[in-house]
Biopython code that builds the backbone (N, CA, C, O; Angstrom):
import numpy as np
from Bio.PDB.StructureBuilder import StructureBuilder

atoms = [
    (1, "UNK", "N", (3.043, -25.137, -3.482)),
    (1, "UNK", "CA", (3.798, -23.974, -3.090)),
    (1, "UNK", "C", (2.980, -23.217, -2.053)),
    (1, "UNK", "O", (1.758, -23.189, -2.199)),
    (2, "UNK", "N", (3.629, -22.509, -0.866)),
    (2, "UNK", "CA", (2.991, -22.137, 0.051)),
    (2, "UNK", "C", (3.805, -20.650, 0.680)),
    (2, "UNK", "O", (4.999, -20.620, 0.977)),
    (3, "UNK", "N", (3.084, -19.758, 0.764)),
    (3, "UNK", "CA", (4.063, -18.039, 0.962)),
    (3, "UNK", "C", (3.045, -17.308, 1.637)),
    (3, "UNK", "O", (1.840, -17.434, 1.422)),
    (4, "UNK", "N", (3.530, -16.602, 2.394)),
    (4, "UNK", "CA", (3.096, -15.642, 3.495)),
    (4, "UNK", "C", (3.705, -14.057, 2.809)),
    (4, "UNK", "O", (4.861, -13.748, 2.523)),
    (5, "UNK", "N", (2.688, -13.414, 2.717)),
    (5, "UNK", "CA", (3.013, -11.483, 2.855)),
    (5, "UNK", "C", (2.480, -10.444, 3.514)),
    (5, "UNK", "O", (1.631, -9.699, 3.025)),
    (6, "UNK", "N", (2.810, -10.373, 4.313)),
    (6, "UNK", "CA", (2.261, -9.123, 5.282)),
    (6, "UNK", "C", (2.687, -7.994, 4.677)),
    (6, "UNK", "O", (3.795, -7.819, 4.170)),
    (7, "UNK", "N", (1.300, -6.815, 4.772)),
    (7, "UNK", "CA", (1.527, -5.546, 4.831)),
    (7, "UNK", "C", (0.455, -4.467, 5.795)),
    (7, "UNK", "O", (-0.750, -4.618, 5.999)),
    (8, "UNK", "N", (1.025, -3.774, 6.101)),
    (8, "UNK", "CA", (-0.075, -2.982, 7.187)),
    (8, "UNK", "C", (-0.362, -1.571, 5.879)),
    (8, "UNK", "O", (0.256, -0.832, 5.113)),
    (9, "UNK", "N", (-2.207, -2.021, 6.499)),
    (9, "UNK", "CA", (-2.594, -0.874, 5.812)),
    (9, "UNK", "C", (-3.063, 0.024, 7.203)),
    (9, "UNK", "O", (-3.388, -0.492, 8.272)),
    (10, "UNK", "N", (-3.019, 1.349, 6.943)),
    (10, "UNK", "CA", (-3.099, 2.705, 7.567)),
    (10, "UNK", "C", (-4.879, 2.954, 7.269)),
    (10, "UNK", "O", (-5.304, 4.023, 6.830)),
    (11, "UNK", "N", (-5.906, 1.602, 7.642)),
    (11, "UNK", "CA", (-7.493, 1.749, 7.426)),
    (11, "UNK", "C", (-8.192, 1.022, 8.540)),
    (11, "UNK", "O", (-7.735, 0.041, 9.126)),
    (12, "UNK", "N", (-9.065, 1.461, 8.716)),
    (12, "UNK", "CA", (-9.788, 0.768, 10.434)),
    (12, "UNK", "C", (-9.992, -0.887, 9.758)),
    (12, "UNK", "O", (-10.118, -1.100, 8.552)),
    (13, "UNK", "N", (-9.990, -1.782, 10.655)),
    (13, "UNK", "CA", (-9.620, -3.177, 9.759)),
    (13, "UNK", "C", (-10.813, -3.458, 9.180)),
    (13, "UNK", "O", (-10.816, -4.209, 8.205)),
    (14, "UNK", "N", (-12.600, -2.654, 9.900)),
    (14, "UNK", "CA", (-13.588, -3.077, 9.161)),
    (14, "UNK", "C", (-13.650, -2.347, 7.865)),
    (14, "UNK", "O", (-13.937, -3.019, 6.873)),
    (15, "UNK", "N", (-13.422, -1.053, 7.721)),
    (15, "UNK", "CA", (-12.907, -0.764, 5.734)),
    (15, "UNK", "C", (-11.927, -2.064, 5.056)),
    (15, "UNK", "O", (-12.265, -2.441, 3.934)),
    (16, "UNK", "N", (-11.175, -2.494, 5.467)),
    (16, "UNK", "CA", (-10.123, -3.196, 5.325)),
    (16, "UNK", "C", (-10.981, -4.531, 4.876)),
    (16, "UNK", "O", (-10.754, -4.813, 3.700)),
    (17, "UNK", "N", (-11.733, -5.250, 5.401)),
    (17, "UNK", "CA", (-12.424, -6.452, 5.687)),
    (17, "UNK", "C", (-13.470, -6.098, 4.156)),
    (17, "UNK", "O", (-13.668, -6.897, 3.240)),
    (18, "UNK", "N", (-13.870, -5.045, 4.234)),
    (18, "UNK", "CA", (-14.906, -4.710, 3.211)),
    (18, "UNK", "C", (-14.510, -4.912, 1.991)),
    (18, "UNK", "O", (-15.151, -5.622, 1.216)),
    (19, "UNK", "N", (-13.273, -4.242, 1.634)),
    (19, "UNK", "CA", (-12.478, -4.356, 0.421)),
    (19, "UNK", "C", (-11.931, -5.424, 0.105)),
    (19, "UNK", "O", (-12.021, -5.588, -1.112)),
    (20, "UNK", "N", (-11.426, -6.203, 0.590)),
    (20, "UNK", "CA", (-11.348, -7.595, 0.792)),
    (20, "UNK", "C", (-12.015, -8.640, 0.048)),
    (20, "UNK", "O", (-11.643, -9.442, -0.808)),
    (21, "UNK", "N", (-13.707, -8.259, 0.943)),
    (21, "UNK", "CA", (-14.880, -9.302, 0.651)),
    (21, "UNK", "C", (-15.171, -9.257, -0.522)),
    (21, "UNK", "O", (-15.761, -10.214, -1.024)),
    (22, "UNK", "N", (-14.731, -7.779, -1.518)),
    (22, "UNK", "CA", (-15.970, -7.482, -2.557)),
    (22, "UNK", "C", (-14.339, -8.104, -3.348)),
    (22, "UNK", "O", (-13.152, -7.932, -3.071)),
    (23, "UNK", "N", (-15.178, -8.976, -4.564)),
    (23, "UNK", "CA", (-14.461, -9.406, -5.611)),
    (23, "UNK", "C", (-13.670, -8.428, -6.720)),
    (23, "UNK", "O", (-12.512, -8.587, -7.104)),
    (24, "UNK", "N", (-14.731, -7.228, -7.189)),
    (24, "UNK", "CA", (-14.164, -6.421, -7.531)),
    (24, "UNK", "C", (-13.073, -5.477, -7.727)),
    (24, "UNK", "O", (-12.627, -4.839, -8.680)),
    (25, "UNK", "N", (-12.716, -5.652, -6.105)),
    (25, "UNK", "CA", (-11.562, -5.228, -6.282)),
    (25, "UNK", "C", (-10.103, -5.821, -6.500)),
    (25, "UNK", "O", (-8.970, -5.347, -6.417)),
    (26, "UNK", "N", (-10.766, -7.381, -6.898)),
    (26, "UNK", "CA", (-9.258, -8.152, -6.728)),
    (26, "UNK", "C", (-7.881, -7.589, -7.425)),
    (26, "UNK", "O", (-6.730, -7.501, -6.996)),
    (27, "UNK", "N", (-8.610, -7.174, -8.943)),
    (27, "UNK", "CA", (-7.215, -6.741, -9.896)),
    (27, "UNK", "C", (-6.415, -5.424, -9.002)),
    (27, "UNK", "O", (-5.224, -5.190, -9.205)),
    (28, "UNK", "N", (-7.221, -4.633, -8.023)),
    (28, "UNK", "CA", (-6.255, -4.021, -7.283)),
    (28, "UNK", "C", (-4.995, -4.158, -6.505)),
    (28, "UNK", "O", (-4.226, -3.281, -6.113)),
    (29, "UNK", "N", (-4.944, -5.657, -6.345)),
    (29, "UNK", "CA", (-3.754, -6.572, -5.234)),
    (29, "UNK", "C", (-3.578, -8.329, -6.143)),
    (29, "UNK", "O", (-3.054, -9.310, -5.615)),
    (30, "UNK", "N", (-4.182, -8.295, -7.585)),
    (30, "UNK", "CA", (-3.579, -9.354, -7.642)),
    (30, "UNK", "C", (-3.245, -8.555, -9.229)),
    (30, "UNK", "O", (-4.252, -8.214, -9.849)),
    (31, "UNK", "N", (-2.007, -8.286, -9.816)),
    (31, "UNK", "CA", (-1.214, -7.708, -10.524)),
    (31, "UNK", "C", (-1.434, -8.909, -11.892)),
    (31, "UNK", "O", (-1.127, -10.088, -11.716)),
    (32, "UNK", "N", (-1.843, -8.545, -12.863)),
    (32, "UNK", "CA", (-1.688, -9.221, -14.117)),
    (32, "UNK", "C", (-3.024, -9.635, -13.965)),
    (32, "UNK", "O", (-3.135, -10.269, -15.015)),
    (33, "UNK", "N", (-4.569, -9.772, -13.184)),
    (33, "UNK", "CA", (-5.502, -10.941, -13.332)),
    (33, "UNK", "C", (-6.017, -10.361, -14.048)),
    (33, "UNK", "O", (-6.219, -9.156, -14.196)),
    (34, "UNK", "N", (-6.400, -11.655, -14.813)),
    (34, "UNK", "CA", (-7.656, -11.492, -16.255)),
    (34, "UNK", "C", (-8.917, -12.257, -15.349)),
    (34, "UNK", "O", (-9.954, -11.604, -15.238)),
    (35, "UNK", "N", (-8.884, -13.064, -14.965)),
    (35, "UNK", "CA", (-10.390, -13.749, -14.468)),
    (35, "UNK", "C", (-9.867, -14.654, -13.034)),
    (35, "UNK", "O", (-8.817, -15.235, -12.757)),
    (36, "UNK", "N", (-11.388, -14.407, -12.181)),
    (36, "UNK", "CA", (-11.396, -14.738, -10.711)),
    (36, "UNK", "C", (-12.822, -15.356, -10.460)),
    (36, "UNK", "O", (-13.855, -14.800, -10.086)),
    (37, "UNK", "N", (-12.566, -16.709, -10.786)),
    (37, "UNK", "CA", (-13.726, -17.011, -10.432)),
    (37, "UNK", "C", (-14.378, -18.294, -9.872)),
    (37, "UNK", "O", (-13.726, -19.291, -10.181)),
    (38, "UNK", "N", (-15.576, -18.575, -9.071)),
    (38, "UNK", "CA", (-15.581, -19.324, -8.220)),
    (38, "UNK", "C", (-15.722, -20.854, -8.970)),
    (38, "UNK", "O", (-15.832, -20.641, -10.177)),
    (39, "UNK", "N", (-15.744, -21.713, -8.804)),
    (39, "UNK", "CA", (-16.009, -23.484, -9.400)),
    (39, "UNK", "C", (-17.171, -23.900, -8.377)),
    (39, "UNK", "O", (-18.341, -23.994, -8.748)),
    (40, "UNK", "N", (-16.671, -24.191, -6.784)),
    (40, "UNK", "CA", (-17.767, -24.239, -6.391)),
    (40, "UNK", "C", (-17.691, -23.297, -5.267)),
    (40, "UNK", "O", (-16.630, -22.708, -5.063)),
    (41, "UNK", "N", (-18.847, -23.073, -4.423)),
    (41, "UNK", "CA", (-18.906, -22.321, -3.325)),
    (41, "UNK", "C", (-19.118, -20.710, -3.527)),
    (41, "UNK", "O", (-19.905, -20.248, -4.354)),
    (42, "UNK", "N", (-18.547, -20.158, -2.915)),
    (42, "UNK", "CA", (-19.208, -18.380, -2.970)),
    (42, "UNK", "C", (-17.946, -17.690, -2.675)),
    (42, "UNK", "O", (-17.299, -17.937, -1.657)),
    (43, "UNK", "N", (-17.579, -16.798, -3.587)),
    (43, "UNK", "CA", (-16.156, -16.240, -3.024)),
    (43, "UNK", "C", (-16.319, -15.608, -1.857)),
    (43, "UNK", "O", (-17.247, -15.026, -1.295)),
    (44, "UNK", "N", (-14.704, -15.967, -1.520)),
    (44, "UNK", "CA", (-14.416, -15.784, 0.305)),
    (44, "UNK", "C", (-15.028, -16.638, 1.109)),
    (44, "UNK", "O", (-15.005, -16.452, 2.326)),
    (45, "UNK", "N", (-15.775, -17.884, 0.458)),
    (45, "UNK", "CA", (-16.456, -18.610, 1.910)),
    (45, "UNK", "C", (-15.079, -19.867, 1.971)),
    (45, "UNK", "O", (-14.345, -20.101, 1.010)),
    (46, "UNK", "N", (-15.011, -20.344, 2.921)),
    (46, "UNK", "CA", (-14.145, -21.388, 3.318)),
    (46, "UNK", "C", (-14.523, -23.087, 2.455)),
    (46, "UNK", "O", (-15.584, -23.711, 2.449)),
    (47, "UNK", "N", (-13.882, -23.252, 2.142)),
    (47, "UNK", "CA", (-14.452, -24.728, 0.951)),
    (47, "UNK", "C", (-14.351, -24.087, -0.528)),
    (47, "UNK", "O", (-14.042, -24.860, -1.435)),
    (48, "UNK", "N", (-14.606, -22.636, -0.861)),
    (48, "UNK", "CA", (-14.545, -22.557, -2.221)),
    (48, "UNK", "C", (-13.485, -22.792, -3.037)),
    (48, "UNK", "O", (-12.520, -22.125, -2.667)),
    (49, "UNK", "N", (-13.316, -23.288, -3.747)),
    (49, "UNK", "CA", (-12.858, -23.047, -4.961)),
    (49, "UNK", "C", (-12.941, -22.190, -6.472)),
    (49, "UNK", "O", (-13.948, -21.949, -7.138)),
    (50, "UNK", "N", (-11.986, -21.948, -6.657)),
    (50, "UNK", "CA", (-11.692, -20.582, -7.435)),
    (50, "UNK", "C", (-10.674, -21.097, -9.165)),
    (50, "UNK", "O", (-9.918, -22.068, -9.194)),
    (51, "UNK", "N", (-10.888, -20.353, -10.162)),
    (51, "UNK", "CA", (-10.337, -20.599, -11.377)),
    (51, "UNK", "C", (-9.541, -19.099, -11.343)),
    (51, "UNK", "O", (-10.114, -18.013, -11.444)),
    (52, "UNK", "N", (-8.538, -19.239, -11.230)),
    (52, "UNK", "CA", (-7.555, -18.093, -11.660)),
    (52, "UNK", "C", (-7.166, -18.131, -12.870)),
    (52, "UNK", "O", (-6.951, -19.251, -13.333)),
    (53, "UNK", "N", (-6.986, -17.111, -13.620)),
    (53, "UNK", "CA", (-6.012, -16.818, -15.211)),
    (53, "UNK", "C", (-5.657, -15.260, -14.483)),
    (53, "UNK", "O", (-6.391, -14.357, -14.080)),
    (54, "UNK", "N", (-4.004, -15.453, -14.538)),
    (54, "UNK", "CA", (-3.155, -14.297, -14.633)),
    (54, "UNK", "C", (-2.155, -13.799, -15.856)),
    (54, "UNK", "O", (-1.205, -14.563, -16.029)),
    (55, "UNK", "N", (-2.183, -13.174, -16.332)),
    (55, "UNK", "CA", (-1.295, -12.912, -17.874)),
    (55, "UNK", "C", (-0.517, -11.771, -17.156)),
    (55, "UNK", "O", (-1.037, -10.809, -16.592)),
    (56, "UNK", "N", (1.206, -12.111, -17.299)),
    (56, "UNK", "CA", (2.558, -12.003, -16.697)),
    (56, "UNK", "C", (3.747, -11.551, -18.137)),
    (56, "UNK", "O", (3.915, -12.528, -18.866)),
    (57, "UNK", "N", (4.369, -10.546, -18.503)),
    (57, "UNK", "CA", (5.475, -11.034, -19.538)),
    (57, "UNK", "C", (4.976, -11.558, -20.735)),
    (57, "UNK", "O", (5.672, -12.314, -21.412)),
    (58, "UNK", "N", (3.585, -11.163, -21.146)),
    (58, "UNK", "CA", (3.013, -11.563, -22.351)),
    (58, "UNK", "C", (2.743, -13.387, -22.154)),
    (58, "UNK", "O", (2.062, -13.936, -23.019)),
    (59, "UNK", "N", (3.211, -14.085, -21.199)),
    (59, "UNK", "CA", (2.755, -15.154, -20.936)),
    (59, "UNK", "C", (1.283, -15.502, -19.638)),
    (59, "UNK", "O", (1.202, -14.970, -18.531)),
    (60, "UNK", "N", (0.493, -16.310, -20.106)),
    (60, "UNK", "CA", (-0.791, -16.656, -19.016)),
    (60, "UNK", "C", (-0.496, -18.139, -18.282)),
    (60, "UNK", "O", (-0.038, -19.231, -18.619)),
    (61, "UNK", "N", (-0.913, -17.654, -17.353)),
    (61, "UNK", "CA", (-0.815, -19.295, -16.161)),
    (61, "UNK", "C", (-2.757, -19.327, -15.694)),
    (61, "UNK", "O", (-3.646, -18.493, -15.861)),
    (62, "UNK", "N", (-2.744, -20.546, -15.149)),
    (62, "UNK", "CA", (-4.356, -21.105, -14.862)),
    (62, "UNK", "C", (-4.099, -21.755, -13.726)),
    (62, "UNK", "O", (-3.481, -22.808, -13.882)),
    (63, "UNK", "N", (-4.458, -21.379, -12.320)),
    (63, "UNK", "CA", (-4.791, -22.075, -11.273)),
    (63, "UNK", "C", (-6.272, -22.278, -10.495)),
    (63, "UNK", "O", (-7.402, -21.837, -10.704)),
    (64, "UNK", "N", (-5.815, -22.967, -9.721)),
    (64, "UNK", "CA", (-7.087, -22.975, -9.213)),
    (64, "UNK", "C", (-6.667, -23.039, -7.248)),
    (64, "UNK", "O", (-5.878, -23.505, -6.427)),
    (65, "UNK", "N", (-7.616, -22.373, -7.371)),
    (65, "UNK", "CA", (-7.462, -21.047, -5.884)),
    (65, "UNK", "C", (-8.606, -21.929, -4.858)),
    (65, "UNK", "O", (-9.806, -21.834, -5.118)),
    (66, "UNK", "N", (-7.995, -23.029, -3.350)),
    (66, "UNK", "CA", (-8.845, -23.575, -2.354)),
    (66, "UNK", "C", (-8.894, -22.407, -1.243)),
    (66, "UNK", "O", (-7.758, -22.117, -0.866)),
    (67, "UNK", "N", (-9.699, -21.820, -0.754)),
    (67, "UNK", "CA", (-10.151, -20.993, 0.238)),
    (67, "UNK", "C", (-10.483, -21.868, 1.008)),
    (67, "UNK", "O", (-11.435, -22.584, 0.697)),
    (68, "UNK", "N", (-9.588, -22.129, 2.609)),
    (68, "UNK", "CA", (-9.645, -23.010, 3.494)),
    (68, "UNK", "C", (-10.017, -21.512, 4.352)),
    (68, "UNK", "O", (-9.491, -20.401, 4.430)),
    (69, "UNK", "N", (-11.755, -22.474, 5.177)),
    (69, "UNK", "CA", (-11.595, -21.392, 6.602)),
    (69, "UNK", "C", (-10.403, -21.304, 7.645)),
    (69, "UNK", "O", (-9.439, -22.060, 7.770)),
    (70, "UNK", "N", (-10.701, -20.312, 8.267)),
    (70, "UNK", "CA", (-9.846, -19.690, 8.714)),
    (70, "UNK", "C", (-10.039, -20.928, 10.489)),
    (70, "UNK", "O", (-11.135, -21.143, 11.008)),
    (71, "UNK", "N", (-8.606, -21.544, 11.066)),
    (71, "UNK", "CA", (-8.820, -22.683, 11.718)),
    (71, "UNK", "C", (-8.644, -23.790, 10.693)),
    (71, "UNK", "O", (-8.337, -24.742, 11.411)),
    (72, "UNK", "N", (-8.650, -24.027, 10.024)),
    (72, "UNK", "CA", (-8.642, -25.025, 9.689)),
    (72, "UNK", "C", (-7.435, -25.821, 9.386)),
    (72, "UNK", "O", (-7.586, -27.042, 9.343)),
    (73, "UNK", "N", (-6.253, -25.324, 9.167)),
    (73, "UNK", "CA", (-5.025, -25.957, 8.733)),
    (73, "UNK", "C", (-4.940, -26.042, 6.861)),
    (73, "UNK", "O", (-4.389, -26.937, 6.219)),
    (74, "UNK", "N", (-5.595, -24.940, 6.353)),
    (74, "UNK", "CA", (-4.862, -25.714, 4.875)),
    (74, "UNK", "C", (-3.862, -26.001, 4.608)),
    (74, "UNK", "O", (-2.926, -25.361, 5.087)),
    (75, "UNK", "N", (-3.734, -26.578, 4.143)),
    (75, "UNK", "CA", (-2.195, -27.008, 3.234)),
    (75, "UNK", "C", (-2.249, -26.813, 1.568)),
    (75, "UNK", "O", (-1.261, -27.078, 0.883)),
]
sb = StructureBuilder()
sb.init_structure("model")
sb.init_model(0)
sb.init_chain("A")
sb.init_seg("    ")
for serial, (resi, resn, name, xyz) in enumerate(atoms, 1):
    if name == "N":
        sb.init_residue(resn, " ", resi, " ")
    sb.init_atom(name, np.array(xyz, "f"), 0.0, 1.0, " ", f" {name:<3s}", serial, name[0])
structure = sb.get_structure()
């Protein structure tokens, strides 16, 4: 599955970039997460891989999250 969402934030894009980078703030923009975390690589670097658990409707799902650099074509 593959989805695009744009939203403009009203912040100079390097605040923007900052908040972003830091992990901490993920549960701010990803709604329901219980755990974010890397398998291999370093979060936000390009190649990592990531273990998601989101709990939704009293139900939990488990993915796993490829961070393709930016250029590269993920699919």
């Amino acid at each position: 599955m593959r989805y695009t969402v744009s939203t403009e934030i009203a912040l100079p894009r390097e605040s923007v970039v900052q908040l972003l980078a830091d992990p901490v703030h993920l549960p701010r923009w990803l709604r329901g997460l219980v755990l974010h975390e890397p398998i291999d690589g370093l979060h936000g670097e390009g190649g990592t891989r990531s273990r998601v658990v989101l709990r939704t409707g009293g139900q939990e799902m488990e993915a796993v999250e490829n961070h393709h650099a930016p250029g590269t074509g993920g699919t």
